[in-house]
DRENDO-1510 file (C-alpha; in Angstrom, 1 decimal, always signed):
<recs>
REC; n; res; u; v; w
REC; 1; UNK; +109.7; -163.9; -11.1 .
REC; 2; UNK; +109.7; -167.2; -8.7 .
REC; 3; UNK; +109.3; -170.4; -11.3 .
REC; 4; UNK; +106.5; -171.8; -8.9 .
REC; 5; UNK; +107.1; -175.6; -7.5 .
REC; 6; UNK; +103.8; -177.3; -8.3 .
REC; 7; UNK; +102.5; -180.4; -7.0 .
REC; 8; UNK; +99.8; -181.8; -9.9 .
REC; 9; UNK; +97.0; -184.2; -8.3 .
REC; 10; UNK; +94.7; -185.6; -11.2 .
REC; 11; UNK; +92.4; -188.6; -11.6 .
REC; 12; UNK; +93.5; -190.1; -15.3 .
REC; 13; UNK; +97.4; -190.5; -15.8 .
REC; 14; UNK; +97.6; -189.5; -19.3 .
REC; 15; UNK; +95.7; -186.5; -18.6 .
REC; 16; UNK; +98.2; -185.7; -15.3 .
REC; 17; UNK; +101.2; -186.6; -18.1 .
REC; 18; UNK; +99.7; -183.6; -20.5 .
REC; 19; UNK; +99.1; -181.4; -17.3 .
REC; 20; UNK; +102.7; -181.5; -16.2 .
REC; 21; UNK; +103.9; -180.8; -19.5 .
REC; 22; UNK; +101.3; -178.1; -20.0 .
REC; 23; UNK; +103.4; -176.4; -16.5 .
REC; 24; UNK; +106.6; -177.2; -16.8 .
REC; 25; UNK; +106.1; -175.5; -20.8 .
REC; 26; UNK; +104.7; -172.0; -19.3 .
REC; 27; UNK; +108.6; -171.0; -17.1 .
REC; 28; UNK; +106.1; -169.7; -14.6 .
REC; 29; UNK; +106.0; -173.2; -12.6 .
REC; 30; UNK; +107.8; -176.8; -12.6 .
REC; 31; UNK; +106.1; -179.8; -11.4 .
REC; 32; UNK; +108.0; -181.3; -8.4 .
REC; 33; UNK; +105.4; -184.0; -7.8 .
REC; 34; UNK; +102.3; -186.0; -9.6 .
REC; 35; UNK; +99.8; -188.3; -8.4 .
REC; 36; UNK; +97.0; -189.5; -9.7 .
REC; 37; UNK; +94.0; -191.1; -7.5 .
REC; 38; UNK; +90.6; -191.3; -9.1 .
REC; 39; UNK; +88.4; -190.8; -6.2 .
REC; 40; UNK; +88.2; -191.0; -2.2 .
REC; 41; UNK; +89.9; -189.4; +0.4 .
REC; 42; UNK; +93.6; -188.5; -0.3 .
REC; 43; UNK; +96.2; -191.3; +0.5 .
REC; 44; UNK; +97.9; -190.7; +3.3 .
REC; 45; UNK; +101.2; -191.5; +2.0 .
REC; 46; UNK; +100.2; -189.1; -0.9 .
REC; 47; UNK; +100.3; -186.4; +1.5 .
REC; 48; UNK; +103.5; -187.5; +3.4 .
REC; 49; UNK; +105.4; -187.7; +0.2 .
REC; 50; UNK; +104.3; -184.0; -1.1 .
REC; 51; UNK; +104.3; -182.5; +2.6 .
REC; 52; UNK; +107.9; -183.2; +2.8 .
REC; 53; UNK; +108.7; -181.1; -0.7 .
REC; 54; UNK; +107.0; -178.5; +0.3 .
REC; 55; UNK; +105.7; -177.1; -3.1 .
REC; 56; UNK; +104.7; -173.2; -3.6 .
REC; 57; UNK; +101.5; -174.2; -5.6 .
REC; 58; UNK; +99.1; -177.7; -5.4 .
REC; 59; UNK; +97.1; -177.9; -8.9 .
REC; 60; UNK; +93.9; -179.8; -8.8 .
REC; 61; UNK; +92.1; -181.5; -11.6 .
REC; 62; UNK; +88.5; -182.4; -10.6 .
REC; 63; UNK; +87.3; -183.7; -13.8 .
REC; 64; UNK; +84.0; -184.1; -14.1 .
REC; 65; UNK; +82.9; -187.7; -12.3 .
REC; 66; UNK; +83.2; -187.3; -8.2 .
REC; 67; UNK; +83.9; -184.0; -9.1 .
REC; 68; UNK; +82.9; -182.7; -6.1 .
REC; 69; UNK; +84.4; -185.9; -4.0 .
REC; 70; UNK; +87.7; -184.5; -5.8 .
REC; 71; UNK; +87.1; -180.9; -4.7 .
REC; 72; UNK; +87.5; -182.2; -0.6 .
REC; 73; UNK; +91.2; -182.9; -2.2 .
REC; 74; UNK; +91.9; -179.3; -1.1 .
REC; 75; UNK; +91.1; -178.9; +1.9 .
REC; 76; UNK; +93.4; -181.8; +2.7 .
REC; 77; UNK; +96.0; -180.3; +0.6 .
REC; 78; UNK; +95.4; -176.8; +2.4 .
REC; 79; UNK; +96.0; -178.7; +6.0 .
REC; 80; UNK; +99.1; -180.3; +4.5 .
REC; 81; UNK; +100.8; -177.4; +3.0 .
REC; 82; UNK; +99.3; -174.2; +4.6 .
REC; 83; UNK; +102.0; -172.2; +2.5 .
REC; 84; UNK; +100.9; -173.4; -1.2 .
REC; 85; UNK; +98.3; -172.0; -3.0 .
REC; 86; UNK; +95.9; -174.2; -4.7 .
REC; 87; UNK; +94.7; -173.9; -8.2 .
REC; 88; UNK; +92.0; -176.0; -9.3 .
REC; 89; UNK; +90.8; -177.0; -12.5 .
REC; 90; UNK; +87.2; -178.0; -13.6 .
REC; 91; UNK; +83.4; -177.7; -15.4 .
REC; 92; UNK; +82.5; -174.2; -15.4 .
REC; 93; UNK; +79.7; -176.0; -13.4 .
REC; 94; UNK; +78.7; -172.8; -10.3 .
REC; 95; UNK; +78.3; -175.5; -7.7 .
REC; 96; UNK; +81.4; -176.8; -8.1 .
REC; 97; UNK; +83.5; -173.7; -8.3 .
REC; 98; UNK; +82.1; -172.4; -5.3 .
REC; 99; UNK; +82.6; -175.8; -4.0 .
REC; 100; UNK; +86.7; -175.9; -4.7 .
REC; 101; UNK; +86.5; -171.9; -3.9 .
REC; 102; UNK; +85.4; -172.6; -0.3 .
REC; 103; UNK; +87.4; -175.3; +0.0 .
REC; 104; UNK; +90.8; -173.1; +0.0 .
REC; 105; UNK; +91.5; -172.8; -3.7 .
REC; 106; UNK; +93.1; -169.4; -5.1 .
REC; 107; UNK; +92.3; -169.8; -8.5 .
REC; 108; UNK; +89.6; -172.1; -10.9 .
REC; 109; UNK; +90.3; -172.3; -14.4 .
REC; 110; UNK; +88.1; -174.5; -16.9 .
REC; 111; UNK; +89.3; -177.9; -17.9 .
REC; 112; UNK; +89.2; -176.5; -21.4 .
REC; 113; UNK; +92.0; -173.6; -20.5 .
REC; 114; UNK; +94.3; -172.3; -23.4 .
REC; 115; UNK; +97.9; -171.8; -22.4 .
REC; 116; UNK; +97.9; -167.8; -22.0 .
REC; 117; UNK; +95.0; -168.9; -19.7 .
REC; 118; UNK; +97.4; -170.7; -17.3 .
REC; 119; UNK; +100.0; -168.9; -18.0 .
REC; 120; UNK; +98.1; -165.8; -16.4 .
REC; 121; UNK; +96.9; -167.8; -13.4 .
REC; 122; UNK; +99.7; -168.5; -12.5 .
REC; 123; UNK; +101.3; -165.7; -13.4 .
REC; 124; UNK; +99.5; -164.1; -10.7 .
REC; 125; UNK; +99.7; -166.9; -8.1 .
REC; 126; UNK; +103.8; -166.5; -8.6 .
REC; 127; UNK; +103.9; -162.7; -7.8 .
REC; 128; UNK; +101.3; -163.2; -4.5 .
REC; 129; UNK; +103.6; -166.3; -3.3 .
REC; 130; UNK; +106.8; -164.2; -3.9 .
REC; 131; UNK; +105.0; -160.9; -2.4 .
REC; 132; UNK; +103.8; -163.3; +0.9 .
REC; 133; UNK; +107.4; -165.1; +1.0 .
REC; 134; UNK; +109.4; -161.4; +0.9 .
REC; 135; UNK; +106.6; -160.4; +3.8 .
REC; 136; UNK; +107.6; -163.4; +5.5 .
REC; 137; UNK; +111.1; -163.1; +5.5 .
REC; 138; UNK; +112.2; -159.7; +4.8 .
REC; 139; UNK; +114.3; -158.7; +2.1 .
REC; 140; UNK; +117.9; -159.5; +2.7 .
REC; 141; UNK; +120.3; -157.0; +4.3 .
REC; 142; UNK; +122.7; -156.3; +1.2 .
REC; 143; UNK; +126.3; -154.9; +2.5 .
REC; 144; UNK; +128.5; -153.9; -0.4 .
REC; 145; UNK; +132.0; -153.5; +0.0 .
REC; 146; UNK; +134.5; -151.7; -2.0 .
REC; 147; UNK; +138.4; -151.3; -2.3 .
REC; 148; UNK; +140.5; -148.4; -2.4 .
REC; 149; UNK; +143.2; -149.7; -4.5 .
REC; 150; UNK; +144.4; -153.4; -5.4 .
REC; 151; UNK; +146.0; -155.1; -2.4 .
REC; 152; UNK; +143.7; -153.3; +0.3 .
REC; 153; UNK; +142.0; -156.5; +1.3 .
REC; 154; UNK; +138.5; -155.9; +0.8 .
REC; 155; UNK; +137.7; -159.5; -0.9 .
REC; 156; UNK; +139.5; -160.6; +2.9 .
REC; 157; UNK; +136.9; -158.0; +4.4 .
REC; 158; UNK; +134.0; -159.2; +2.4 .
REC; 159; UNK; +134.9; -163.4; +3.2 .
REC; 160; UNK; +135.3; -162.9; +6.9 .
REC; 161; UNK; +132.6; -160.2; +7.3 .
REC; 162; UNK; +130.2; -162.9; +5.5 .
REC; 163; UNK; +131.2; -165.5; +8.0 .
REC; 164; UNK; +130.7; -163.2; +10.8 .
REC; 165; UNK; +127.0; -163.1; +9.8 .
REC; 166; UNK; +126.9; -166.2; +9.6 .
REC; 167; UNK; +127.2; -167.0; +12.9 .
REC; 168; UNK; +124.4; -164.5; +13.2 .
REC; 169; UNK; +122.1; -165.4; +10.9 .
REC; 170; UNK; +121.4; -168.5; +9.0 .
REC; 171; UNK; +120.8; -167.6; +4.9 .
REC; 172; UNK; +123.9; -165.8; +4.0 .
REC; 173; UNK; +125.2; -165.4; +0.2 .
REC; 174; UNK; +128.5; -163.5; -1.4 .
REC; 175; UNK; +128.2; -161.9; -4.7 .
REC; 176; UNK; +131.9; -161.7; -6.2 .
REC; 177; UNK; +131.5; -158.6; -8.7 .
REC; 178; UNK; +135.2; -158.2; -8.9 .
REC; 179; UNK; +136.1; -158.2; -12.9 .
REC; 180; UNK; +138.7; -161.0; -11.7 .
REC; 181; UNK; +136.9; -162.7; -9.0 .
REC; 182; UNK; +139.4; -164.4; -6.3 .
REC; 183; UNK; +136.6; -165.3; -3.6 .
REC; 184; UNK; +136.8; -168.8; -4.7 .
REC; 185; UNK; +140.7; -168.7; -3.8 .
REC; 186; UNK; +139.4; -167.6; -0.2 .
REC; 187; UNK; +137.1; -170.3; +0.4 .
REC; 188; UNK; +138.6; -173.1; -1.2 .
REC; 189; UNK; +135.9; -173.5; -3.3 .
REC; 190; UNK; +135.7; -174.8; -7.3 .
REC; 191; UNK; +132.8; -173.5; -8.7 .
REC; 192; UNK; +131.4; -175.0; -12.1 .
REC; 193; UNK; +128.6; -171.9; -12.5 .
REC; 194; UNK; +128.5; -168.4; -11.4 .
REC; 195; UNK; +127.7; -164.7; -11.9 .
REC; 196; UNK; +127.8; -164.8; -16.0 .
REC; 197; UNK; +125.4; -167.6; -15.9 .
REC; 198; UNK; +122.6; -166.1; -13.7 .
REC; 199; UNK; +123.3; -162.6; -15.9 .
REC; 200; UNK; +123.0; -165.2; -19.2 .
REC; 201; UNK; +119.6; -167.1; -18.2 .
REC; 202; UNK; +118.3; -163.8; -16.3 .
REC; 203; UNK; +115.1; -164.5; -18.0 .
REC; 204; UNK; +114.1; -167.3; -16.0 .
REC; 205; UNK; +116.1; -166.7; -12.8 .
REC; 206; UNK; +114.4; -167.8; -10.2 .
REC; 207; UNK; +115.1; -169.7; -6.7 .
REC; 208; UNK; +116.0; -172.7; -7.9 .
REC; 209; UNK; +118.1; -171.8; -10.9 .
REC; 210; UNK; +120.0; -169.3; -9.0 .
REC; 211; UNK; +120.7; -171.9; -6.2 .
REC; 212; UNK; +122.1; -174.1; -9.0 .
REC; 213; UNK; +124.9; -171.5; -10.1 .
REC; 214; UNK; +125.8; -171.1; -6.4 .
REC; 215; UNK; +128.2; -172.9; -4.4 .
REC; 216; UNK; +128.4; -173.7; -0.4 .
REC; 217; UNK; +131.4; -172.8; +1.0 .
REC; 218; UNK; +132.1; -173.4; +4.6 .
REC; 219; UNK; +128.5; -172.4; +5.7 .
REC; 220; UNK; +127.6; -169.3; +3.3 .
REC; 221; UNK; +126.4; -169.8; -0.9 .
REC; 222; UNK; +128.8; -168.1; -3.1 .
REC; 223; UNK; +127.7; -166.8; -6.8 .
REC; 224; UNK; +131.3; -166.3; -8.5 .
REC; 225; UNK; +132.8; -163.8; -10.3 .
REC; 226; UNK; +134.3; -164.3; -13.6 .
REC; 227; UNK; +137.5; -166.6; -13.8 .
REC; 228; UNK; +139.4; -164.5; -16.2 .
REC; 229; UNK; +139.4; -161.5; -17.4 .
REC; 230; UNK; +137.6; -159.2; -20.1 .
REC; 231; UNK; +134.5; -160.1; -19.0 .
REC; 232; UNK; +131.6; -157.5; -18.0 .
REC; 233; UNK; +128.0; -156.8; -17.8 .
REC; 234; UNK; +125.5; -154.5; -18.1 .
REC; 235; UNK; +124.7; -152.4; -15.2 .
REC; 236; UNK; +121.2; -153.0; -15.3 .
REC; 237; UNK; +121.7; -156.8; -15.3 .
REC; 238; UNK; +123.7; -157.2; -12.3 .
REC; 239; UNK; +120.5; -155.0; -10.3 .
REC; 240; UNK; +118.5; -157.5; -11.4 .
REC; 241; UNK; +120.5; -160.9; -10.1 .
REC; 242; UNK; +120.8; -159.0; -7.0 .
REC; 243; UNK; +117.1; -158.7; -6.7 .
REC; 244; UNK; +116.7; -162.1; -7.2 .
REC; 245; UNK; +119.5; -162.7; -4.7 .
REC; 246; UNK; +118.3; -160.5; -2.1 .
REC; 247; UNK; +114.7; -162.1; -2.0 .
REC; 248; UNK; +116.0; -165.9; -1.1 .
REC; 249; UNK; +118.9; -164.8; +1.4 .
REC; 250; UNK; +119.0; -163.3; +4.9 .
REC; 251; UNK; +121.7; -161.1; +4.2 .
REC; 252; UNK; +124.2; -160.6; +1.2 .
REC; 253; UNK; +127.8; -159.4; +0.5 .
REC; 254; UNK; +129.0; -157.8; -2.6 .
REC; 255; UNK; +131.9; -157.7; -3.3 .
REC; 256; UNK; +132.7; -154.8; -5.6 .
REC; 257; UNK; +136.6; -154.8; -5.1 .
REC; 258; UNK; +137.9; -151.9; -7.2 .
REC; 259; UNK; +135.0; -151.6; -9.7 .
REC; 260; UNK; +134.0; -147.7; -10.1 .
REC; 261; UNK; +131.5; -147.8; -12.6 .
REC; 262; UNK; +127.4; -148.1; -13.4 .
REC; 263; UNK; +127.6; -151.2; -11.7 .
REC; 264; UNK; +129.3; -150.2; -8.5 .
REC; 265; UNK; +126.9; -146.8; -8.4 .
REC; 266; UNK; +123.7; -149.9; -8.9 .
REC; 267; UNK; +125.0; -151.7; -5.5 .
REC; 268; UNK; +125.7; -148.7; -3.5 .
REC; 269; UNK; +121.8; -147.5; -4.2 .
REC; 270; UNK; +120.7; -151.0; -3.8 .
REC; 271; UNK; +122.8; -151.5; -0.5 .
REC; 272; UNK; +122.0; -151.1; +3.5 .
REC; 273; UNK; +125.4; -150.1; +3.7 .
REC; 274; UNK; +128.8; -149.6; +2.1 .
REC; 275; UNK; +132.5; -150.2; +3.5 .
REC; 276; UNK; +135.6; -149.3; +1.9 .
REC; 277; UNK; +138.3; -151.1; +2.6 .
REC; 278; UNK; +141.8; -149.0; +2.7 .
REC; 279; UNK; +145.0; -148.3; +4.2 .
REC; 280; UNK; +146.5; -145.4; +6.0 .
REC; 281; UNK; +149.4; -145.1; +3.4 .
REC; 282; UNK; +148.5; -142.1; +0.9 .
REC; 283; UNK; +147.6; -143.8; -2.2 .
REC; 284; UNK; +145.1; -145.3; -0.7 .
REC; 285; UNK; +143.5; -143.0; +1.0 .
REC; 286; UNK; +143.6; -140.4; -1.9 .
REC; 287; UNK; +141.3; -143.2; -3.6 .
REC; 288; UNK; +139.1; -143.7; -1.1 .
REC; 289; UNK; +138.3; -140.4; -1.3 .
REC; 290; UNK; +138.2; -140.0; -4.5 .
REC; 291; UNK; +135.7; -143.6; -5.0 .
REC; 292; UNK; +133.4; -141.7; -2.1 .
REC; 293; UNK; +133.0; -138.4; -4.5 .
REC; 294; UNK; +132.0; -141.1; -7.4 .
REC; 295; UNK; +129.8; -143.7; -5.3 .
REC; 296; UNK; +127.7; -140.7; -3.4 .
REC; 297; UNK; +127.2; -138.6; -6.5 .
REC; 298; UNK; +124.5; -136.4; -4.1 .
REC; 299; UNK; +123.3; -139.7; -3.1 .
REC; 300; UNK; +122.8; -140.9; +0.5 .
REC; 301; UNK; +126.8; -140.3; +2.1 .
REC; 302; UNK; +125.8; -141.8; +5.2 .
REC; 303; UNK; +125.6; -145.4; +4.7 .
REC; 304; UNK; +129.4; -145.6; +3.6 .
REC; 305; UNK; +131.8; -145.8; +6.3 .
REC; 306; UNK; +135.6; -146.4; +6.1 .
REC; 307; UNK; +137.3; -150.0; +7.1 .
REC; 308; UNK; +141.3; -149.5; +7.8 .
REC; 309; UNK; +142.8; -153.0; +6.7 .
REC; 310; UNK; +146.2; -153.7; +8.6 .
REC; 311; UNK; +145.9; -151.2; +11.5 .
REC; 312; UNK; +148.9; -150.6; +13.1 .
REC; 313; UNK; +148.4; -148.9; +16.8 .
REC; 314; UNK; +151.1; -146.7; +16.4 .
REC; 315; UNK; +150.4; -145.5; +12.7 .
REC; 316; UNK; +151.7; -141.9; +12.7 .
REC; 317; UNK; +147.6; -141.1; +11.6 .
REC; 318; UNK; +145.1; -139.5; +13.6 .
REC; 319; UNK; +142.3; -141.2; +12.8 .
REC; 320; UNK; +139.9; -138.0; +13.4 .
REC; 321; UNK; +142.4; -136.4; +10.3 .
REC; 322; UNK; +141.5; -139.9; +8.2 .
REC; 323; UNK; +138.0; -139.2; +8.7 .
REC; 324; UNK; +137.9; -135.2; +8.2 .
REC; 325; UNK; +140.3; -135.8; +4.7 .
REC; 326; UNK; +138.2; -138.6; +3.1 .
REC; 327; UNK; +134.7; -137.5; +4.8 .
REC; 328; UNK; +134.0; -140.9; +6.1 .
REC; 329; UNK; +133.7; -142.3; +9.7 .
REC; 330; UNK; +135.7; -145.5; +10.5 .
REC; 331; UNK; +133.9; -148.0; +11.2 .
REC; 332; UNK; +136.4; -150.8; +11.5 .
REC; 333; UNK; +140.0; -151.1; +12.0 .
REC; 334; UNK; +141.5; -154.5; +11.1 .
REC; 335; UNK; +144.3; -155.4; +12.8 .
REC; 336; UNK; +147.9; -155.7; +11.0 .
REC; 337; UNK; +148.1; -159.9; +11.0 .
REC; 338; UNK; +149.4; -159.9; +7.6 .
REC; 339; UNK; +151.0; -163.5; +7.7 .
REC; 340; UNK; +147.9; -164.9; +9.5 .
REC; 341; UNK; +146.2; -163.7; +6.5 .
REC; 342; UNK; +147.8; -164.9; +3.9 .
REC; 343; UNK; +148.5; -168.3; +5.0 .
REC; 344; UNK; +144.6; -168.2; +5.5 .
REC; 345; UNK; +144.0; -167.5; +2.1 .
REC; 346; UNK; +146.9; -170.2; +1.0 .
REC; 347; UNK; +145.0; -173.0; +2.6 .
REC; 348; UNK; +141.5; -171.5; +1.3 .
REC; 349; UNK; +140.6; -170.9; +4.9 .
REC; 350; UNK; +139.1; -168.0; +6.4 .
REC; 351; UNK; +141.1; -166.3; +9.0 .
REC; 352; UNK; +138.4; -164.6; +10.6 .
REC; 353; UNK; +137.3; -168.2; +11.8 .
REC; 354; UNK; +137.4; -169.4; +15.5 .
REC; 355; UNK; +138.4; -166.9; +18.4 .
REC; 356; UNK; +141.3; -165.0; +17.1 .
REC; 357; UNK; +141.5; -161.2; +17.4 .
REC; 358; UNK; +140.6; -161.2; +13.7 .
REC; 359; UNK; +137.3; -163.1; +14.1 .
REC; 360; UNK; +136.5; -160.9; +17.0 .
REC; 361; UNK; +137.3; -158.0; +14.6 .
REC; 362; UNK; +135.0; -159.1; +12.1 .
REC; 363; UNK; +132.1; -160.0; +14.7 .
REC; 364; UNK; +132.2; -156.8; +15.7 .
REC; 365; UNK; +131.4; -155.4; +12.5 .
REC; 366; UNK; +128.6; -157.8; +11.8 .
REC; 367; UNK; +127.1; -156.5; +15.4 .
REC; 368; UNK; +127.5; -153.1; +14.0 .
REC; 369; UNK; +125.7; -154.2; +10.6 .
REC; 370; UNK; +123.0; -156.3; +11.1 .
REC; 371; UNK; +120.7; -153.7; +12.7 .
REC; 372; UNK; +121.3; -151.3; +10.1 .
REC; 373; UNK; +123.3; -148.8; +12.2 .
REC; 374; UNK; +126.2; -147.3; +10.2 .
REC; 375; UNK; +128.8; -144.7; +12.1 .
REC; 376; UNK; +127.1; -141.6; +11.1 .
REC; 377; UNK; +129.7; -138.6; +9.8 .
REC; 378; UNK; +130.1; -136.3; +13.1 .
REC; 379; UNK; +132.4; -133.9; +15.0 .
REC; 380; UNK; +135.6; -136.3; +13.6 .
REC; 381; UNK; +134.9; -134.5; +10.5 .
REC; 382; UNK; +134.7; -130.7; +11.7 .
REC; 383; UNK; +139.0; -130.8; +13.3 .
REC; 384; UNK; +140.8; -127.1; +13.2 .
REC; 385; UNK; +143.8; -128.9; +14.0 .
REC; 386; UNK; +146.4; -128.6; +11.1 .
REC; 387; UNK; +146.2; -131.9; +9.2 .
REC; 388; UNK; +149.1; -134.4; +9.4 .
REC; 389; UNK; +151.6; -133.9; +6.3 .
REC; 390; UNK; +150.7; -136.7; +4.5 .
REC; 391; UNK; +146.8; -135.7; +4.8 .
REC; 392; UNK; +147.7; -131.9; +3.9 .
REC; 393; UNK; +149.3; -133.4; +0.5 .
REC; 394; UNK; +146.3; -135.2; -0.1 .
REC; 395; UNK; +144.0; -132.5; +0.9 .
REC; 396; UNK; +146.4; -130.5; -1.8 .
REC; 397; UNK; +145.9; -133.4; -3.9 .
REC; 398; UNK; +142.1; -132.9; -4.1 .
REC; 399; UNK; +141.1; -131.9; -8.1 .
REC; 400; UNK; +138.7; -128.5; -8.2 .
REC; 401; UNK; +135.3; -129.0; -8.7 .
</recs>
C-alpha cells in the first residue's frame, strides 16, 4: 500500500515533534512537512511551502484552545492541496467535529488516539488516495517481452520499444527480469539498487521507495535485474513489485528474456500484451513455439504476437508459413542492422533513437501497442500450401501431446 506523504500542522512544537514520530512509526505515512502556528489564519508562506510538495494527506491538530479558529486551518488546506485528504485530530467535543467535518476533513480521531487508532485511519485514507490516484491515471499499460533463444535481441526490442513510448507518453519504466540482467549495458546506466531490493523490502514498497531503487536512463526509470547470476525470486513476489510498478507508471516493459517459468506465466497474465522476439533460423523458431504452448497454457493466445529480429527481405521464409508453424501473427519485423546495433549497445546508446529506419521500426510498434490492439491470429494461420522445408522439419519436430 502507498506510504502516504503527510504534511502535520499543530499548535505546540513538542506535541508536532511526538506527532511526526507517532506517523513516520505506523509505515502507513511519512511526514514531508511540519509547522506549527498557534492560532489565526494560516501563513501564507505556510501554504506556499506545503503547496509546492504536494503531500497525499494534511494532519490537523486542533487542540483544545481556538479549537475551532484551528478547524478554519482546513478549509485553507483543502483550497491549497485539493488532492490531499485531511485528517484532523481533536476533543470528542460534537461541535467541533462537525465543525472540522464540514470544513473538508476525511477523518477525526481524538487527541487521546492509541496507535492501532491511527494506524487504521490511515490505513483507510491510504487505500482511498491510491484507489482515487489509479482512477485518475489509469493503471499502466504493461508489455512483456520474451526471447526465443539467447542472442535473439529481445532486451534490444524491450530498450528501444520503451523509448518509442516514450515519445508517446510521458511515465514510462523497464523491469529487467532476465536472471542476468544486461539492460543497464543498453542504457549506459550504473545502477546502485534494483529488482532484489524492491522483492527484499516488498513490505513497505510504496511510491517512494520503489522510485529510490530505480534509475533514469535517457528519459525512461529502470528497476534492474540481478548483476550476476544465481539469483531468483519467488513468483508470487515479482506480481507484486509489478503491481506496485504498474500503479505509478504510464506504461511498463518487462523484460522476461529467456525466462520460462512461474514468473514468466505471472507477467504474461498480468500483461496487455506479449512479444516474442525470434529469428527465422530454426532453432529459434522451434522455441518460439514451444515458449507459446508454455506461456498460453489455455490462457488468452491472443495477446502474444511474434517480433522477427534481423529481417532480411529476401529470407527464403514465407512469413504466412512463420505464422501458421508457431501460431502467432507477426507483429513486427526488425530490420537486419546488425552492426548499427551493436555499436549502439557498445556506447550504451539506444539505436532506436533519432530518425533511422530502426526508430521508425520501433515507433511503429508503440503505435500498434499503446491502444491495446494486438494482430489478432487470422487466415495466415489456416495455409494449405505445403510448408517450406525448414518449417516441415519443425512441424516434424513438434512433441505429441
Amino acid at each position: 500500500m502507498t506510504r502516504l506523504r503527510t504534511a502535520i500542522f499543530c499548535a505546540d512544537s513538542d506535541q508536532l515533534s511526538a506527532l511526526q514520530s507517532r506517523v513516520n512509526r505506523t509505515m502507513c505515512a511519512q511526514s514531508v512537512f511540519a509547522h506549527t502556528q498557534a492560532a489565526g489564519v494560516l501563513a501564507e508562506s505556510a501554504l506556499h511551502e506545503v503547496r509546492a510538495l504536494e503531500p497525499d494527506l494534511a494532519l490537523v491538530s486542533l487542540g483544545r484552545e481556538h479549537a475551532v479558529e484551528r478547524a478554519g486551518y482546513i478549509e485553507s488546506l483543502r483550497e491549497a492541496l485539493p488532492r490531499a485528504a485531511v485528517l484532523a485530530v481533536g476533543p470528542m467535543d460534537p461541535p467541533l467535529i462537525v465543525a472540522a467535518m464540514r470544513a473538508g476533513a476525511r477523518e477525526y480521531l481524538d487527541e487521546s488516539f492509541s496507535d492501532s487508532n491511527l494506524i487504521e485511519a490511515l490505513s483507510r485514507m491510504a487505500a482511498s488516495h491510491e484507489q482515487s490516484r489509479v482512477d485518475r491515471v489509469g493503471r499502466a499499460k504493461l508489455y512483456a517481452v520474451f526471447s526465443a533463444k539467447g542472442g535473439s535481441g529481445g532486451t534490444t526490442v524491450a530498450i528501444n520499444l520503451a523509448m518509442a513510448l516514450q515519445e508517446r507518453v510521458q511515465g514510462v519504466a523497464v523491469v529487467d527480469l532476465a536472471t542476468l540482467g544486461h539492460t543497464p549495458l543498453h542504457l549506459d546506466a550504473r545502477p546502485v539498487f534494483g529488482l532484489m531490493d524492491a522483492v527484499q523490502n516488498l513490505h513497505r514498497l510504496d511510491r517512494s521507495l520503489l522510485e529510490s531503487f530505480m534509475v533514469s536512463c535517457q528519459g525512461v526509470r529502470l528497476l534492474a535485474g540481478p548483476g550476476y547470476p544465481g539469483v531468483d525470486f519467488p513468483a508470487e513476489d515479482i506480481g507484486r513489485v509489478l503491481d506496485v510498478v504498474g500503479a505509478n507508471y504510464r506504461a511498463v516493459i518487462v523484460d522476461c528474456s529467456t525466462r520460462c517459468d512461474a514468473a514468466a506465466r505471472i507477467v504474461y497474465q498480468r500483461c496487455e500484451a506479449a512479444l516474442l522476439v525470434a529469428q527465422t533460423d530454426a532453432i529459434s523458431l522451434w522455441s518460439a513455439a514451444r515458449i507459446r504452448e508454455f506461456l498460453v497454457d489455455g490462457g488468452d493466445a491472443d495477446k502474444l504476437s511474434l517480433v522477427i529480429n534481423r529481417h532480411r527481405s529476401n529470407t527464403s521464409l514465407p512469413e504466412k508459413e512463420i505464422e501458421a508453424t508457431t501460431q502467432m501473427p507477426i507483429t513486427c519485423k526488425v530490420p537486419n542492422q546488425f552492426q548499427q546495433v551493436a555499436k549502439a549497445i557498445d556506447r550504451g546508446s539506444p539505436a532506436g533513437l533519432g530518425n533511422s529506419e530502426l526508430a521508425r521500426c520501433f515507433q511503429e510498434l508503440a503505435a500498434q501497442l499503446l491502444p491495446g490492439s494486438m494482430p489478432k491470429l487470422g487466415d495466415s494461420a489456416d495455409k494449405k500450401e505445403r510448408p517450406h522445408r525448414i518449417l516441415e522439419r519443425l512441424l516434424n519436430l513438434s512433441p505429441a501431446r
